[in-house]
C-alpha positions in Angstrom: 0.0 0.0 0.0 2.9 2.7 -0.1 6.6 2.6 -1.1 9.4 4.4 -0.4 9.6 8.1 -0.9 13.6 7.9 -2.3 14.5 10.2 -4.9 16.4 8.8 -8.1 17.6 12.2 -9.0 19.9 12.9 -5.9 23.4 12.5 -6.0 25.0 8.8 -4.8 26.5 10.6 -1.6 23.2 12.3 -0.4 21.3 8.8 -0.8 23.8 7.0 1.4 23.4 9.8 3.8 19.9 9.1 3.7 20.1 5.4 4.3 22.7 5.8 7.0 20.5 7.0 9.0 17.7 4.8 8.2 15.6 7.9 7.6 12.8 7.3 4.7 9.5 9.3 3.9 7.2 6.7 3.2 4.2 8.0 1.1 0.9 6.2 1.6 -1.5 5.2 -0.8 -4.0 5.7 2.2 -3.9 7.2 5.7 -4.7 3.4 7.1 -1.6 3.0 6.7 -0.3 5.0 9.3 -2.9 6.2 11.4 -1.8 5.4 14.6 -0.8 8.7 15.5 -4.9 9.9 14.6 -7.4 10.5 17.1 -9.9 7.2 16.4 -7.6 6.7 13.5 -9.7 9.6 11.8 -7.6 11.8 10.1 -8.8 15.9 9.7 -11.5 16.9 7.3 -9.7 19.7 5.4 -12.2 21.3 2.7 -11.1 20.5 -0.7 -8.2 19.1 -0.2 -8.6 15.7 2.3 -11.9 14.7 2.8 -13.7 11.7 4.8 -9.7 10.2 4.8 -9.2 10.6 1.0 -7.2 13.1 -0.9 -9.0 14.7 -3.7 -5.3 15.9 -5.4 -3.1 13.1 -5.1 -0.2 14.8 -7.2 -0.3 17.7 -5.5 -0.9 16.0 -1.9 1.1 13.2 -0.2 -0.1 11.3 3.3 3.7 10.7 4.2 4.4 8.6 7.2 7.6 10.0 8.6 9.9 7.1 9.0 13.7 7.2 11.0 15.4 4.3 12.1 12.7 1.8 10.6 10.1 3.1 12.6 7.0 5.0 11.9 7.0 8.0 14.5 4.1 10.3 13.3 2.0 11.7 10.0 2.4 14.1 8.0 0.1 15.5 4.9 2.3 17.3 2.5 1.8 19.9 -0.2 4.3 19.2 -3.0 3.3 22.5 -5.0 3.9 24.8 -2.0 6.3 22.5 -0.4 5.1 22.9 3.1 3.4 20.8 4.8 -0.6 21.1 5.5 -0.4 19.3 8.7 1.6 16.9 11.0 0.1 14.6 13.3 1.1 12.6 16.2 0.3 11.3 19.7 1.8 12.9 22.6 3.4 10.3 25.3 5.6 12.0 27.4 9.1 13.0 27.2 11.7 11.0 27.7 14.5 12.3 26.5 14.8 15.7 27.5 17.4 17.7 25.5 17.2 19.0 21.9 19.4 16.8 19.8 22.0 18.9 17.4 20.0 19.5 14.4 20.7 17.3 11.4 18.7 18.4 8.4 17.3 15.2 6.6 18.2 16.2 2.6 15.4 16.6 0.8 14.2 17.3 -3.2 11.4 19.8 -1.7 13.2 22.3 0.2 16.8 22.6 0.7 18.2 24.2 3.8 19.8 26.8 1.2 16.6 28.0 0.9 16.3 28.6 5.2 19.6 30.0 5.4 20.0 32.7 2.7 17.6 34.6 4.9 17.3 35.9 7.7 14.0 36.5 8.6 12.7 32.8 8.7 13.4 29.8 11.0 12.8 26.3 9.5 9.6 26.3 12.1 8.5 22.9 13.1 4.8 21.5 12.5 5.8 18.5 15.1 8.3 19.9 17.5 10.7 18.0 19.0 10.1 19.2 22.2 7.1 17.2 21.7 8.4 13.8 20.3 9.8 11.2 23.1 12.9 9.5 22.5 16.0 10.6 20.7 15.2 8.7 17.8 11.5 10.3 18.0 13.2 13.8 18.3 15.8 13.3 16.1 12.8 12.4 12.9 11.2 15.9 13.4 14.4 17.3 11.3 12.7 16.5 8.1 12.5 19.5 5.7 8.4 18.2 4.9 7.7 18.8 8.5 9.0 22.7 9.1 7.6 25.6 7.3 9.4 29.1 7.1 8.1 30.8 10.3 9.0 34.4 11.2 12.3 33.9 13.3 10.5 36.1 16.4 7.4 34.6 16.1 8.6 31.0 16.3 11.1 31.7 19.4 8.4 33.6 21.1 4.8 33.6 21.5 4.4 30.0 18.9 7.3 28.8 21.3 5.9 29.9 24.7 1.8 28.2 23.4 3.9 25.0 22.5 5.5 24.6 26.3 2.3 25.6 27.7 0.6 22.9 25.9 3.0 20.6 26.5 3.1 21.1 30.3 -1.1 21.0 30.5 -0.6 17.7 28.6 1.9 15.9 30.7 -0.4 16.8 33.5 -3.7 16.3 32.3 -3.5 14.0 29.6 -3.3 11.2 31.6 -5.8 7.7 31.4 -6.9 5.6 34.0 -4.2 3.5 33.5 -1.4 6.3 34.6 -0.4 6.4 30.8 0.2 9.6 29.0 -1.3 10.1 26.1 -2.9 13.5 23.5 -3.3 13.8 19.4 -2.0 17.0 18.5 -2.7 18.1 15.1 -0.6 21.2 13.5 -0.5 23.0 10.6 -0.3 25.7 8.3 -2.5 27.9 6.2 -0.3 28.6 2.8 -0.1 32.6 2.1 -1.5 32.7 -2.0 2.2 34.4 -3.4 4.9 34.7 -0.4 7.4 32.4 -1.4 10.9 31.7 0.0 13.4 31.9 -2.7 10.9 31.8 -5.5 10.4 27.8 -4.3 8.9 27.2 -0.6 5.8 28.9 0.2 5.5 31.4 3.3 2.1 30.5 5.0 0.0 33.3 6.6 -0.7 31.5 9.6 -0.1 28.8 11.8 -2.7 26.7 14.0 -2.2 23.9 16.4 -5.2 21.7 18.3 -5.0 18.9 20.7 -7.2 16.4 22.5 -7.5 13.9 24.9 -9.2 12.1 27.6 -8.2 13.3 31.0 -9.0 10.8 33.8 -7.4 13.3 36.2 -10.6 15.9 35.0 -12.7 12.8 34.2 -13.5 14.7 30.8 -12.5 14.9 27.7 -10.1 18.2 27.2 -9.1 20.1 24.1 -7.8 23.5 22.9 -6.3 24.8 19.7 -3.7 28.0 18.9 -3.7 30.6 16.0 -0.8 32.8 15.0 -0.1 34.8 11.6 3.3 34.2 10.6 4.8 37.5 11.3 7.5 38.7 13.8 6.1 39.0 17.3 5.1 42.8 17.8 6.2 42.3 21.6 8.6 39.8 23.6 5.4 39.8 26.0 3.0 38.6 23.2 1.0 35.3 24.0 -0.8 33.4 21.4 -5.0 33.6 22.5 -5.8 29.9 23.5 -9.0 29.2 21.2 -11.8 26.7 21.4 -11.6 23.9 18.9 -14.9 25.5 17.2 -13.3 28.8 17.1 -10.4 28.0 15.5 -12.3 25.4 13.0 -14.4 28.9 12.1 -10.9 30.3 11.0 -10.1 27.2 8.6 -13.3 26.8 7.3 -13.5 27.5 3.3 -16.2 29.4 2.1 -19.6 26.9 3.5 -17.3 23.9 3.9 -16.1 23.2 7.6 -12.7 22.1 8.8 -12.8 19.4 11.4 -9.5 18.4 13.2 -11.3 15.7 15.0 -13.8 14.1 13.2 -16.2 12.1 15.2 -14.5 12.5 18.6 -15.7 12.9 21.9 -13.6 16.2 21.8 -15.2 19.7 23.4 -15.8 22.2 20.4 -16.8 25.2 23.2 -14.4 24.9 26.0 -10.1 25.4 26.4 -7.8 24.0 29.3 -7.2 27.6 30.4 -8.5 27.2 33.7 -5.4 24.3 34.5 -2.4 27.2 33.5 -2.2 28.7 37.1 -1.5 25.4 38.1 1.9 25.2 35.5 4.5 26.3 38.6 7.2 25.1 36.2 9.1 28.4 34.8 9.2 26.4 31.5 6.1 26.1 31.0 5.4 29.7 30.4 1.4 30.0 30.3 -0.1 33.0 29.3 -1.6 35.1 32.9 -4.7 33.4 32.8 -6.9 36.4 33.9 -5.9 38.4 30.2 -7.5 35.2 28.3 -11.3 35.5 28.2 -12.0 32.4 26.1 -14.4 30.0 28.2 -12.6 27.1 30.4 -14.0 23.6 31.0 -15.2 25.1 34.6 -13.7 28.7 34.4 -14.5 30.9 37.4 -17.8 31.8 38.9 -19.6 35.5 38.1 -18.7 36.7 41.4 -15.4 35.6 40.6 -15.0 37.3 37.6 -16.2 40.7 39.5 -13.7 40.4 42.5 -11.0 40.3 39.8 -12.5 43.3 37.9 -13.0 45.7 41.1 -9.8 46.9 41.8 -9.7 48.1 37.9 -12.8 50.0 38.6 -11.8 50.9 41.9 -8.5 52.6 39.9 -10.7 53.8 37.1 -13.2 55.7 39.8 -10.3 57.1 41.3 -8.4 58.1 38.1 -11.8 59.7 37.1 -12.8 62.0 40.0 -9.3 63.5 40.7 
């Protein structure tokens, strides 16, 4: 049902680089064949391009299960023309190897890292980060040039990289099952810009978006949230990404009267975020936005009265401000 994604017209020394370290981009006939790293093994419902699991342009659009060390480690649907990637996908499991191994660029026909570093306004942003993945060898399969998008070199290193710890901590700490296992589908992407292109050859999307989901036996509920940010530098080294319900930030993908689903037919919460856990995220590296700037709704986010006690000292200081 698939076959190795190996390219004939690279030279001898860049294939044996490629086979030395066992690293292959396997492209599949059918998202079956690697949908372990889905949510129900469903994979999104993106509007004219992958719908109920099939790809409507299968030259332009390859499911390619990202392959190192003869193991599958996650998903990835990938747009040959813009040569970006429309979304990774992958289950989150915990880290266990903590560092960031020293980045070794897979080689690549699509994108070469000639076209990241004759610039210096774009990072070769991850759509899997390895902060993410698990192992070394897990880590070390996110340096593929069809998983990373150019992203503004601010935005990526700040409010993109402060929503992806945040998650990550919620995650660890939530996305937990009865068992004691850990376990979230994370699904992220990128919306393509229509004419910014790095070096006339790898298109510069406008935004990025990231969603996640899981079943939380520690809130005995099922939990989601999802991220938006336009790819441009970050305004403000304070600037934090707006956590968005999954409904929210479907709205934003949605194509004229055709909807975007990241989770088809899960039990995932389209009208409610995981803000209310980020007080609880002590860690300094886990650097959640102040919870009491984010008005999106929480899956039991504080009471009325609540919500006034916290406002009353602003009017108390606007009363003042006003009479003298």
């Amino acid at each position: 049902h698939h076959f190795k994604f190996v390219w004939c017209f690279l030279p001898t020394t860049a294939l044996l680089f490629l086979l030395s370290v066992q690293t292959f981009a396997e492209v599949m006939k059918s998202v079956s064949d690697c949908d372990r790293f889905l949510l129900d093994q469903t994979p999104p419902h993106v509007p004219g391009i992958l719908e109920a699991g099939r790809i409507l342009d299968q030259d332009r659009y390859k499911f390619i299960c990202q392959t190192y060390g003869n193991q599958r480690r996650f998903v990835t649907l990938y747009d040959v023309r813009n040569r970006i990637p429309v979304f990774s996908a992958f289950k989150f499991t915990g880290e266990v190897y903590g560092r960031r191994p020293k980045s070794v660029w897979k080689i690549e026909p699509q994108a070469g890292t000639v076209d990241y570093r004759s610039n210096r306004t774009f990072d070769r942003g991850h759509i899997f980060p390895s902060s993410y993945a698990s192992t070394k060898a897990d880590k070390m399969s996110t340096f593929t040039l069809t998983n990373v998008v150019p992203q503004a070199e601010s935005f990526n290193k700040g409010s993109w990289n402060k929503m992806e710890r945040c998650t990550k901590c919620v995650m660890e700490k939530y996305c937990v099952n009865s068992s004691g296992g850990t376990g979230g589908f994370v699904v992220t992407g990128a919306l393509p810009s229509s004419s910014s292109t790095l070096n006339n050859r790898v298109n510069v999307p406008t935004a990025l978006w990231s969603a996640f989901c899981c079943y939380s036996a520690v809130a005995e509920a099922w939990i989601a949230s999802g991220h938006w940010g336009h790819n441009v530098q970050d305004e403000s080294k304070h600037k934090y990404l707006k956590t968005e319900t999954l409904e929210d930030l479907q709205h934003r993908l949605r194509r004229s009267n055709s909807e975007f689903v990241i989770f088809p037919g899960s039990k995932c919460p389209l009208t409610t975020t995981v803000t209310e856990f980020y007080a609880e995220m002590k860690k300094k590296s886990c650097l959640c936005p102040p919870t009491i700037l984010d008005p999106s709704p929480s899956v039991s986010g504080p009471s009325h009265s609540h919500r006034l006690m916290l406002l009353f000292p602003f009017f108390l200081f606007s009363y003042h401000h006003c009479v003298f």
